[in-house]
Every structure is written in structure tokens, then in C-alpha cells.
N, C-alpha and C positions, 0 to 999 in steps of 0.2 A: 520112599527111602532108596529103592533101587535107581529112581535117577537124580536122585544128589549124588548119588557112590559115582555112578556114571560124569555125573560134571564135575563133580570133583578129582576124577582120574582125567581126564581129557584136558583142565585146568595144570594139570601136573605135568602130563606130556608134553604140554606147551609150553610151558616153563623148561623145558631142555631140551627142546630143540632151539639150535642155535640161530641170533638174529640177524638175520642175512642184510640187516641195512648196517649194522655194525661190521659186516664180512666185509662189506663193498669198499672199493680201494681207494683210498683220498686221493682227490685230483689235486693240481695247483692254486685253482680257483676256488676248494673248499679253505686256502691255508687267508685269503685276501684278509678277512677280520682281525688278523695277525697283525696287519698293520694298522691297526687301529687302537689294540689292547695296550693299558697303562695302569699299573706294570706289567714287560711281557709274562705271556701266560707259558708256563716252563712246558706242560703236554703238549701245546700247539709247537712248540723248536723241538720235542719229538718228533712229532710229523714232518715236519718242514726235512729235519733228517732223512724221514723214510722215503721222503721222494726225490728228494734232490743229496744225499748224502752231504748235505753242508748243511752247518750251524753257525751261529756268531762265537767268534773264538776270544777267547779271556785275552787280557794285554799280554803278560806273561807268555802266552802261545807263541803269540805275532813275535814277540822278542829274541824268544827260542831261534824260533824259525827265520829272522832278519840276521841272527849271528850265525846259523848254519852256512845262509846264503853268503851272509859276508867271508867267513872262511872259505867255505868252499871257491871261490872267485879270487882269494889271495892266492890259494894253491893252484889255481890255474891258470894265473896271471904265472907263477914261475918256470910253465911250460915253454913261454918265450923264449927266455934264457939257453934253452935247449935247443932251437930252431935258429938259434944265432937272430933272434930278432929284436935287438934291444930298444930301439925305439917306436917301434910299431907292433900292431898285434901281430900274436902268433897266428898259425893256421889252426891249431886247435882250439883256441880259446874261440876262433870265429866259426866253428862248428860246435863246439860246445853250447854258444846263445843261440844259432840257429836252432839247433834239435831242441830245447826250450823255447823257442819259438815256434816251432811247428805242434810240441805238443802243448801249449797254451793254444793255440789256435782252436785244437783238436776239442782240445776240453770244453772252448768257448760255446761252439754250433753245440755239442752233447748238452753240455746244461739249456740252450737253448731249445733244441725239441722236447726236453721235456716239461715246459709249461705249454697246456693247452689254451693256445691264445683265441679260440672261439670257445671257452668255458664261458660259465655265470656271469664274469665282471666285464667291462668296458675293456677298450682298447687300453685306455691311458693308463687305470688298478692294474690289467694282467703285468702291461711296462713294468712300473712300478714294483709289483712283485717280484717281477726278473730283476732289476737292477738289486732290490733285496737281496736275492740270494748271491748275484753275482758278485755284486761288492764284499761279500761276507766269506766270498771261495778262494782258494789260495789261488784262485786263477788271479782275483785282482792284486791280490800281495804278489804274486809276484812280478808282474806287468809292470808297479809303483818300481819293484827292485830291478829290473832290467835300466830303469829311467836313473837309479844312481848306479847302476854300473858304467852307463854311459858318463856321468858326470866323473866316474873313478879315470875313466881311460883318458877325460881331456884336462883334469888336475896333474895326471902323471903323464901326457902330452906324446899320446900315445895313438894320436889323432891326425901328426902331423900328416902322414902318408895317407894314400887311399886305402881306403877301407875296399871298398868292391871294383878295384880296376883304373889303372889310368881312364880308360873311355868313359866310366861314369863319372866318378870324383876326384881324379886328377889333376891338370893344372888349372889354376883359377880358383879354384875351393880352401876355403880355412880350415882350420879343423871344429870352431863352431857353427861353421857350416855342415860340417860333416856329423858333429852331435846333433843339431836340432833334425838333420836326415836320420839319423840312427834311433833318436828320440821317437820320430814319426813313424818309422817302422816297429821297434821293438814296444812302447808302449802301448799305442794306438793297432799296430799290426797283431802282436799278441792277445788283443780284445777280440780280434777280426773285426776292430774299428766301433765294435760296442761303444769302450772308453768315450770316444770322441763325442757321439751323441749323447752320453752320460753327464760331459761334461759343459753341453751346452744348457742341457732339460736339470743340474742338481746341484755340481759342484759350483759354478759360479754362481746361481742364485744362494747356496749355501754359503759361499765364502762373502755375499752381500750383508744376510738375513743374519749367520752365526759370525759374523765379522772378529769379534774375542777368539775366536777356534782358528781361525787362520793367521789372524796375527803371531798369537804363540808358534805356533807350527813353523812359521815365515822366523821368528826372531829366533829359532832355537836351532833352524838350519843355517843362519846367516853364521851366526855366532859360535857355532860349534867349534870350528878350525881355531878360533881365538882362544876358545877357555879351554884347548887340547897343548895349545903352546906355552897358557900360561903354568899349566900342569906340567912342563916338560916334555911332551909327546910330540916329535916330529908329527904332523899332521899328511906330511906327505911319504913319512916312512912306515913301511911294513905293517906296525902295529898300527899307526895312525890311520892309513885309510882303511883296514876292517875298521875302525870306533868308528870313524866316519860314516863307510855303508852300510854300517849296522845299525848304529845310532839314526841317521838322517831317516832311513827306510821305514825303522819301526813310527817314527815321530809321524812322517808323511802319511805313511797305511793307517794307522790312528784316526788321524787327522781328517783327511778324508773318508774315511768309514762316518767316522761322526757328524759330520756336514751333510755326506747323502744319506744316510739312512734317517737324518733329523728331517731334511726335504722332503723325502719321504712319508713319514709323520704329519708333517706340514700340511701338506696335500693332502696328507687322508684327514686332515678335520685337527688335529692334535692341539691349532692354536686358539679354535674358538672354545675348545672345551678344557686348557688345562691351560700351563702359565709357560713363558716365555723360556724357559730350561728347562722345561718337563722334557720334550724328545733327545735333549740331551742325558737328561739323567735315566730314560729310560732304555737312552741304545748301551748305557755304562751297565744296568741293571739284566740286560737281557745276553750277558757273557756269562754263562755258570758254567763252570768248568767241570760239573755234573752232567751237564747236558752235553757237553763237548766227548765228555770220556764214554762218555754212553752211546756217543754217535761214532767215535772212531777208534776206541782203544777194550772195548766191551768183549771183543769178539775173540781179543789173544792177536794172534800173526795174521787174520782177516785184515787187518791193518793196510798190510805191505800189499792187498788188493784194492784197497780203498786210494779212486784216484785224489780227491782231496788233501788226505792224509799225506800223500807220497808229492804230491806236488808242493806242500808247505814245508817238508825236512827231508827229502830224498832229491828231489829231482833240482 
């Protein structure tokens, strides 16, 4: 009798103390099966949270946040006017995208150190999971939106003069010269050139494979200036170009979210095991905006520390 009481108290004490495999702190390589799950699994975009403070953000988010940036960039497009510089950028409008450019930079290498790329998975799964999170961070929103800021300055021909100096882009240079320069740097430069290999290993096999997702995307930026005019909307006035880089930005960030994260899918197995629009319906599936709020808005004014957060509607 006395050594049941005995195992059975020692049974007990076990029972609370706490399990130290459940203490131990998820790496990146524990989140890999994430990509694999159909439909995602809403605890694992907790995790993915706690280590990388990014989630997949609902449409509505992305929309927010493409009409912030668009505002904000009309109001600083009117700083010219004050530098007496009406046809060319201002000085401050061209420190303004730098300092967004350097702190995208910033943010790019930090999300990058913290996936442990000699974790459990292969080289190509850890990729893979980086490109996950990265596409999903407002680092990539707004990388897509510096690329129609460029396309604002050369619709409103704001282009014509150099941009960094007679010596570099001076005589001889277009001013589509000087956007696809300005493209090269602010999109691909703000990845710290992530983008670029991103887009040889996702997006162009996804704008192959998901061909219906870029087409739309293609017809809706082509077209947009047209059905702004037939509304009465100068498309090169004031109100016009926010609809413009607000509307085009949200369409493109969509767009490609959708295509690489389905690649992504792709690659982990998604096609032999499910049907032809499952990584599509499951990257639309895996925006809960419960999971959003709980990753960045939970905390109260923790927020305004959260660089995610501040990079999609502050900065």
C-alpha cells in the first residue's frame, strides 16, 4: 500500500512539472510542414509569428496599407512645388525613398538571419520558407510599391532631368531609361536583390503554371487609366494618380503573393496530392485576420515597435 501512495505521489509530481520539449523554442525549420498543410493550419501562422513577426495579411490589410502609401507619396510629391521644382523631383521626395530604401534593406538581411539555414530541411525547403515569409512581410509590399512610385514619377514626366547627377544619368539618358535604373535599384535594391532571384526560382514559373492570376493582374493594370477616364477621373490629376498607386500596387502585391506562395506549394508536393487551384485557394484561405490581429495588434502600442507593422502603414 505504501508504495502505490509512493507512485502515485511521484506520478503527480510529474504531471507538473513543466515539459521542457514543449519549453524549447521553435526554430524555422520546425515551421517547413507549413508548407505543406491543406488547409493552413491557423497554430502553425502563430508560430511562424513568433519567430519571424510576420503572418499572411488579409486583402483588406494590403489595401489599407497601398492607400496609406499612396497618400502619403501624393503629399510628398507636393514638397516640390516648395523647392521651386516643378518638373523634376524634389530633394526631399529623393531622401524620402532613400531612407525607405535603406530601411527595407535593413529589414531584408534581419528577416534573413533569422531562418537557420543549416536546420533539418534541405537547402532548396529552408529557400523556400524564406521566400514564404518574405513575400508575406511588408518588406515585399512595399518593394512592389516603390516600383509604382517609379511608374507615378514617369506618367507625371518627372523623369525628364537626372535623377543622381549629370555624371551619371545625364545627357544621353531617357527618362525610361532612368525608371527601369530607378526600378533596378528601388525594387530589386530594397530586397538587397532577394527580389531578383525570387523572381527567376517563383514568379516567372508562376506567371507560366498560374497563367489566369497574371493575366488578370496584367488586364487590370493595363486598363485601369481607361475605366478612371471613363468615370471622369483625370487619371493624371491629383486624385487620379493615388487611384492609380493605390489601386495598381494592391492588384500587383496580390498578385504576386499568389503565384509565389502557390510555387511554393507547388514544390512542396501540393500538385500530386490535391487539384490544380488548391495552392490557390489555400494561400486565399491562410489570411485570417484573427491571426493577423493576434500577431500585431494583441499587444495595444507594442504595435508601433513592431517592425512589420510600421513598415506596412507608418513608414
Amino acid at each position: 500500500g505504501v508504495a502505490l501512495n509512493a507512485g502515485g505521489l511521484l506520478l503527480c509530481l510529474l504531471a507538473l512539472l513543466p515539459d521542457t520539449a514543449d519549453a524549447s523554442p521553435i526554430q524555422a525549420s520546425d515551421l517547413l510542414p507549413y508548407l505543406r498543410d491543406s488547409p493552413p493550419t491557423s497554430q502553425v501562422a502563430v508560430e511562424l509569428c513568433n519567430v519571424f513577426k510576420v503572418v499572411e495579411k488579409p486583402y483588406y490589410i494590403l489595401f489599407g496599407s497601398c492607400w496609406i502609401c499612396a497618400v502619403v507619396q501624393q503629399v510628398v510629391d507636393v514638397s516640390r512645388y516648395y523647392e521651386e521644382r516643378n518638373e523634376e523631383l524634389g530633394l526631399f521626395q529623393k531622401v524620402f525613398v532613400g531612407v525607405q530604401l535603406c530601411t527595407l534593406v535593413y529589414e531584408t538581411l534581419t528577416l534573413f538571419t533569422k531562418v537557420d539555414w543549416g536546420g533539418g530541411g534541405s537547402l532548396w525547403m529552408m529557400y523556400n520558407l524564406y521566400v514564404y515569409i518574405f513575400v508575406h512581410s511588408a518588406i515585399f509590399v512595399r518593394s512592389i510599391m516603390m516600383s509604382m512610385i517609379i511608374w507615378d514619377w514617369l506618367r507625371a514626366k518627372l523623369l525628364k532631368r537626372p535623377v543622381f547627377g549629370t555624371e551619371l544619368d545625364g545627357k544621353g539618358w531617357s527618362d525610361w531609361e532612368r525608371a527601369l535604373l530607378l526600378v533596378f535599384i528601388l525594387q530589386f535594391g530594397s530586397s538587397a536583390f532577394v527580389m531578383a532571384i525570387v523572381t527567376v526560382t517563383h514568379i516567372v514559373p508562376g506567371c507560366v503554371l498560374y497563367y489566369p492570376v497574371f493575366l488578370l493582374a496584367a488586364a487590370f493594370v493595363v486598363k485601369l487609366r481607361q475605366w478612371l477616364k471613363f468615370c471622369g477621373v483625370d487619371p493624371d490629376g491629383r486624385l487620379g494618380r493615388g487611384l492609380v498607386m493605390a489601386s495598381n500596387s494592391f492588384v500587383v502585391v496580390a498578385a504576386f503573393q499568389t503565384l509565389i506562395t502557390s510555387m511554393i506549394r507547388v514544390y512542396s508536393g501540393a500538385l500530386s496530392r490535391h487539384s490544380y487551384w488548391q495552392p490557390i485557394t489555400d494561400d486565399m484561405a491562410s489570411r485570417r485576420i484573427e491571426t493577423w490581429y493576434e500577431c500585431h495588434l494583441s499587444h495595444g502600442f507594442g504595435a508601433l515597435q513592431d517592425q512589420d507593422f510600421l513598415n506596412l502603414f507608418v513608414r
